[in-house]
C-alpha angles and dihedrals in degrees: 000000000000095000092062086046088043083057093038097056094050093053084054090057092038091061106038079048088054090047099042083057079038089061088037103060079037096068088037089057091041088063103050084049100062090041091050091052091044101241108188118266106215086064116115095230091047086052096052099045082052090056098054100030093059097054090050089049090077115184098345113085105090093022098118108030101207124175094239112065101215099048074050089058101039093053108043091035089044090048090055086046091050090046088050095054089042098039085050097052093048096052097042082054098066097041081056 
């Protein structure tokens, strides 16, 4: 009986660790999405969403410096969306 807590209790971790890299690459989403449909910036969501996309960003904005802003955007924030999702299940796979 405790085995099957025991594994119970690690597919419970596993998935609140996926959907904490799931809310992550959201907001990060979010965000390019906004950028991509041109919101305006001086709007108090936009700027929140900036505020907490950019942090969770990490190293990857900037990291391709490209003439047009959005592809810009798509690509850096899209690559930390796509780090999130990857970093997460990989994670989740070794608490399983």
């Amino acid at each position: 009986m405790s085995r099957l807590r025991v594994s119970g209790g690690r597919s419970t971790a596993a998935r609140v660790i996926t959907g904490v890299g799931a809310v992550i690459a959201l907001i990060e989403v979010i965000y390019i999405l906004m950028i991509l449909l041109g919101a305006n910036a001086a709007n108090a969501f936009v700027e929140f969403m900036r505020a907490i996309a950019e942090p969770l960003a990490l190293f990857f904005p900037g990291l391709f410096q490209l003439e047009n802003y959005q592809v810009g955007v798509l690509i850096n924030y899209g690559l930390a969306a796509v780090f999130w999702l990857v970093l997460t299940g990989l994670i989740a796979r070794i608490v399983r």
